[in-house]
C-alpha positions as CSV (number, residue, x, y, z in Angstrom):
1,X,10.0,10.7,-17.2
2,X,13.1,9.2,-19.1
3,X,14.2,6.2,-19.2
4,X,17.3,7.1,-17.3
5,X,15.1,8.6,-14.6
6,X,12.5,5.5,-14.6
7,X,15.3,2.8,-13.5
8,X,17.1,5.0,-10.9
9,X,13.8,5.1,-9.4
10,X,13.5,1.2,-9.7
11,X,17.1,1.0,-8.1
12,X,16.1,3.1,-4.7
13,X,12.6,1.3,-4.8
14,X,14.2,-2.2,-5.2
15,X,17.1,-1.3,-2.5
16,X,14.1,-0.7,0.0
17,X,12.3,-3.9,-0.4
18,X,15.8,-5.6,-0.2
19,X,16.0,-4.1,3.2
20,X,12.5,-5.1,4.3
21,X,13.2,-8.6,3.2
22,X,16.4,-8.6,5.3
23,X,14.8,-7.2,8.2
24,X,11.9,-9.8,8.0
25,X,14.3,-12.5,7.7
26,X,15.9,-11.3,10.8
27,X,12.7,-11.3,12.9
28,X,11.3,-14.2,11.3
29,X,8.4,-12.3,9.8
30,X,6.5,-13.4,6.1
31,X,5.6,-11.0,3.6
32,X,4.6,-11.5,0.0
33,X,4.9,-9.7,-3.3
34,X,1.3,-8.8,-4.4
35,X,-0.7,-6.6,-6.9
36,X,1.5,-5.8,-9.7
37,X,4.9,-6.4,-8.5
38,X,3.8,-10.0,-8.1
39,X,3.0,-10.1,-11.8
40,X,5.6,-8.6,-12.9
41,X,8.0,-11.8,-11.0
42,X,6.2,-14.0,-13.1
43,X,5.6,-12.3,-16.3
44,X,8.9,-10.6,-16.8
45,X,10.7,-11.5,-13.7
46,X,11.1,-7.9,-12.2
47,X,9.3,-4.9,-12.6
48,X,6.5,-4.6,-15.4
49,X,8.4,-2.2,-17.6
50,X,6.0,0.7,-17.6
51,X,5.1,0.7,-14.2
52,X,7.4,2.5,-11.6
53,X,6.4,0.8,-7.8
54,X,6.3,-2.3,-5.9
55,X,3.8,-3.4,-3.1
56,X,4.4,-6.0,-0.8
57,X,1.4,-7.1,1.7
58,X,1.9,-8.6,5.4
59,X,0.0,-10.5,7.6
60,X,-1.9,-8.0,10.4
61,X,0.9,-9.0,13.1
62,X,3.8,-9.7,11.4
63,X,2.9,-5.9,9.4
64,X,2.3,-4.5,13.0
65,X,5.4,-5.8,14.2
66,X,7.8,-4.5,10.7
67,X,6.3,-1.0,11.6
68,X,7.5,-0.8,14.7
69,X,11.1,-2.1,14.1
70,X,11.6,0.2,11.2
71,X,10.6,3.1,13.5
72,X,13.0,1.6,15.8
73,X,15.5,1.5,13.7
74,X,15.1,5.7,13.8
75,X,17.0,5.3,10.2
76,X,18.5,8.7,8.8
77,X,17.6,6.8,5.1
78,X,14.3,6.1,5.2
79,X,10.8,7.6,6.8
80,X,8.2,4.9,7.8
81,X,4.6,6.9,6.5
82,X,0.7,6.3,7.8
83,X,-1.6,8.0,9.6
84,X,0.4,8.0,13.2
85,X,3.7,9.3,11.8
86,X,2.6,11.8,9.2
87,X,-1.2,13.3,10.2
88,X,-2.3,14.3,6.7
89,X,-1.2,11.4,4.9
90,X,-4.6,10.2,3.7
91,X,-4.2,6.3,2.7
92,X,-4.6,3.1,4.7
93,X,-1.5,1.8,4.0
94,X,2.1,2.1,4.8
95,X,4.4,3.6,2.7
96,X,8.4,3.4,3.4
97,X,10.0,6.4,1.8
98,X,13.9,7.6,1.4
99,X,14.6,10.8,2.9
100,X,16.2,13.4,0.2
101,X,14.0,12.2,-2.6
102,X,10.8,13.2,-4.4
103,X,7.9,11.4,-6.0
104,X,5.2,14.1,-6.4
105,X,2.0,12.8,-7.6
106,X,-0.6,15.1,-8.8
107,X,-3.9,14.4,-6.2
108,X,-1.9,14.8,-3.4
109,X,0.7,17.7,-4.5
110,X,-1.2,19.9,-2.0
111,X,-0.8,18.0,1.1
112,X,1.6,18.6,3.9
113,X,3.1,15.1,4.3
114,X,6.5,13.6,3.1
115,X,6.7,12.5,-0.6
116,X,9.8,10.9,-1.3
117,X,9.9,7.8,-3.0
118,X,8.6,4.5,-1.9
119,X,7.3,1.4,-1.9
120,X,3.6,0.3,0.2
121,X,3.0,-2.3,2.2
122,X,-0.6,-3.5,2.8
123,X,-2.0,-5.2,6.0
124,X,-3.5,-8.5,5.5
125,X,-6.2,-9.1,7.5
126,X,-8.4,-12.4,8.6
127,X,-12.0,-12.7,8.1
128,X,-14.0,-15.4,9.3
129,X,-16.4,-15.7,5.8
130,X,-17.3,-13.6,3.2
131,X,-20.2,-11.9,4.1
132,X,-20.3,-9.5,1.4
133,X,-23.1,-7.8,3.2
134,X,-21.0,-7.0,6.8
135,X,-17.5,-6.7,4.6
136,X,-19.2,-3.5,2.6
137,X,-20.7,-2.3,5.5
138,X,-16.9,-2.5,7.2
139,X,-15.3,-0.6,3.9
140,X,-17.8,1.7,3.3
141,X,-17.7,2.7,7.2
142,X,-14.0,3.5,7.2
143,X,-14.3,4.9,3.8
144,X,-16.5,7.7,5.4
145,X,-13.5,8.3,8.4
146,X,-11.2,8.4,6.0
147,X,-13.1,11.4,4.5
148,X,-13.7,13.0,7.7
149,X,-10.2,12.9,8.3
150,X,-9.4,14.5,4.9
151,X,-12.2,17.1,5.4
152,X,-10.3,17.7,9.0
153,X,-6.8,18.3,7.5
154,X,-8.8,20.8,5.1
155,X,-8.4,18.8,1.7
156,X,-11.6,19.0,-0.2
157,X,-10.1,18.8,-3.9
158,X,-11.8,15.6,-4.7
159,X,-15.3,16.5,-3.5
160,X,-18.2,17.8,-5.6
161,X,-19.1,21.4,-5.6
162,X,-22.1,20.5,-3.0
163,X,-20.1,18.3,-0.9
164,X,-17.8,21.2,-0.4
165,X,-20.0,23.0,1.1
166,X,-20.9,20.3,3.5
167,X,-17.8,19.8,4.5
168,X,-17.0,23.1,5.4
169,X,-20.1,22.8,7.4
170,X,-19.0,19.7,9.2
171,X,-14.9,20.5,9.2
172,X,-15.9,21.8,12.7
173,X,-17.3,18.9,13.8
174,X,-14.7,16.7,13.3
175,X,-12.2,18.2,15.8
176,X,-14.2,17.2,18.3
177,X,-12.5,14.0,18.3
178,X,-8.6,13.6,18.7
179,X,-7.2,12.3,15.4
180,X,-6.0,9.6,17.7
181,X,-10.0,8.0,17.4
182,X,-9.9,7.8,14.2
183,X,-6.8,5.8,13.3
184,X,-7.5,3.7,16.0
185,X,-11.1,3.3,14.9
186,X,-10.4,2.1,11.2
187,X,-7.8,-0.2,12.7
188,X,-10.5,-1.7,15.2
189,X,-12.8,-2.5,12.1
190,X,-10.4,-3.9,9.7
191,X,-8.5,-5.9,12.6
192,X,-10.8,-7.2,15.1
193,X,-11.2,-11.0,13.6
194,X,-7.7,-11.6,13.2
195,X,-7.6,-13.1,17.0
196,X,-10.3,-15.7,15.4
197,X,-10.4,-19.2,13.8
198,X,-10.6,-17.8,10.3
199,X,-10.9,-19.7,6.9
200,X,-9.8,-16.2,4.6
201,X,-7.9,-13.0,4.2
202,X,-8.4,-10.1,2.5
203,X,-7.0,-6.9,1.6
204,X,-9.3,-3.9,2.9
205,X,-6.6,-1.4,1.6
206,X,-6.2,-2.5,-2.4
207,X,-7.5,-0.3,-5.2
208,X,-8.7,-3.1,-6.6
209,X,-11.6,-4.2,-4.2
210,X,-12.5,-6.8,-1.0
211,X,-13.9,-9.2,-3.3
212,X,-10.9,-9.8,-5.9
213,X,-8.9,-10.0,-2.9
214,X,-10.2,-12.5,-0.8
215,X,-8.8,-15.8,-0.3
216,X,-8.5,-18.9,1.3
217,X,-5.6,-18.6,4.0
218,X,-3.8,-21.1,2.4
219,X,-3.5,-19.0,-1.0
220,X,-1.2,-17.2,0.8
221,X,0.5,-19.8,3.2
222,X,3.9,-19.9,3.7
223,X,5.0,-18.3,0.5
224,X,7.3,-19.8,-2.3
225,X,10.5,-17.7,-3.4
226,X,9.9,-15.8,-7.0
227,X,12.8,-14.0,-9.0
228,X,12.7,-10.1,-9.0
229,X,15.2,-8.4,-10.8
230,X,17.8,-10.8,-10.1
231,X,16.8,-11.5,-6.5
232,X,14.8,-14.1,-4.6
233,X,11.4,-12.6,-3.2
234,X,8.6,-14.5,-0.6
235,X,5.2,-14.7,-3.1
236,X,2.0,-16.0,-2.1
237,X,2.0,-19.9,-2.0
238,X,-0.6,-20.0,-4.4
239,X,-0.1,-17.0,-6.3
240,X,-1.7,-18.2,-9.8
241,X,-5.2,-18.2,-7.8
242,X,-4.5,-14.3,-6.9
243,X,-3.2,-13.7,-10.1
244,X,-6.0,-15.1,-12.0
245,X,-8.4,-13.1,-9.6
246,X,-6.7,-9.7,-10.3
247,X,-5.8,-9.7,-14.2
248,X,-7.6,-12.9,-15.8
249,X,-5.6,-14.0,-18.3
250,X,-2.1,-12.6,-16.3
251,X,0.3,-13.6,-19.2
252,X,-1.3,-11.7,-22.0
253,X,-0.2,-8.5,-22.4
254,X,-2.7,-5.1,-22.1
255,X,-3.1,-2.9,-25.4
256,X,-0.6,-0.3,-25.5
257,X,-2.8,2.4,-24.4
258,X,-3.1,0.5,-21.1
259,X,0.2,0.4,-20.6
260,X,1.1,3.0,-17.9
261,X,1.3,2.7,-13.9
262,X,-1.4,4.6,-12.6
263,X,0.5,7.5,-11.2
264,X,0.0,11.0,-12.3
265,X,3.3,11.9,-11.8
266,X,4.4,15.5,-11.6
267,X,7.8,15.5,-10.1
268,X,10.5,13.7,-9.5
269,X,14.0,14.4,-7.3
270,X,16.4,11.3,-7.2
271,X,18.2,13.5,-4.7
272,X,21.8,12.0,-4.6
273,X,20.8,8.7,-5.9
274,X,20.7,10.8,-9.0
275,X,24.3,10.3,-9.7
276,X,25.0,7.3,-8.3
């Protein structure tokens, strides 16, 4: 990509998270900058130069309640993306994505879903103590429906040569069930303790892990505001103790070869944004 390209697509990412923060100030709902979008406020106050998204993570109800009012909104601009609104989509996360644009990534090039441009949003969720024991056990269960569903919607790319061939045996088996059980399923796992006194919270749906990702309630709190490309974003109250958890020494900067944002990017189409 060139560098032209790279900060139009910062421009339609930021103007979506600028619209989520208006919305959640309108319906009194908390979100937080997170992952590296939150190091990138305090590092170099706005996007970490060579990566190209931004996350954002939710508590379980306020998240559940932003879903539906985007939906609601039945916006012409942007498509609200997870497993009710787009079937093959194959993460447990929400993406928001602008209509009329394009961000291909490579692993997923071959599925039937929507690919425009975006920015996720990951449910927080409660636990009552970190059992690590019961906590794999939940991720590695949902783990396995998440690759039943991919082996339903026929995307076997990943797999090994032998697990191929199992899941063509099983791909029968799996529409036995409405693809209705299984969202609802991996929601019932990751959600059921958030109606309970709980000490923590954790993200289930980070690539980097349960266990770098759980904290005390109060990490989180009631958020601080952090500078993000020339705007005021909610953070985690405490975000130093997340930061610290994540990337260690967070002000130091990764060797060069590091330095790219984990996408294997194949295409990109800024659609009309491309001109303006």
């Amino acid at each position: 990509m060139d560098n032209n390209t790279i900060e139009k697509l910062k421009d339609i990412e930021l103007e979506i998270l600028i619209h989520i923060d208006k919305l959640c100030k309108q319906h009194n709902l908390k979100y937080y900058l997170v992952g590296g979008t939150l190091l990138g406020a305090i590092r170099h106050k706005g996007f970490i130069p060579w990566d190209d998204d931004i996350d954002i993570g939710m508590m379980r109800d306020d998240y559940n309640k932003l879903i539906q009012i985007l939906i609601e909104e039945k916006s012409n601009k942007y498509f609200v993306q997870n497993f009710n609104t787009d079937p093959e989509y194959p993460r447990y996360i929400t993406k928001v994505r602008v209509n009329g644009t394009q961000f291909m990534e490579g692993h997923l090039e071959n599925y039937n879903m929507h690919h425009g441009i975006f920015i996720d949003i990951f449910p927080l969720d409660k636990i009552k103590e970190k059992n690590e024991k019961k906590l794999d056990f939940r991720v590695n269960f949902t783990n396995k429906i998440l690759t039943l569903r991919t082996v339903r919607n026929n995307h076997t790319e990943h797999l090994s040569k032998n697990k191929k061939i199992l899941a063509k045996i099983i791909r029968p088996l799996t529409f036995l069930l409405p693809l209705s059980f299984y969202n609802k399923l991996i929601d019932y796992i990751y959600e059921y303790e958030n109606d309970k006194d709980c000490k923590y919270v954790t993200n289930f749906g980070s690539q980097y892990g349960w266990r770098k990702q759980t904290f005390p309630i109060d990490v989180y709190g009631e958020g601080t505001y952090l500078e993000f490309e020339g705007h005021q974003f909610m953070a985690p109250a405490k975000w130093e103790v997340i930061l610290k958890s994540l990337y260690g020494d967070y002000m130091k900067l990764p060797p060069e070869e590091k330095r790219n944002s984990g996408h294997d990017v194949v295409h990109i189409d800024l659609g009309k944004y491309a001109e303006n």
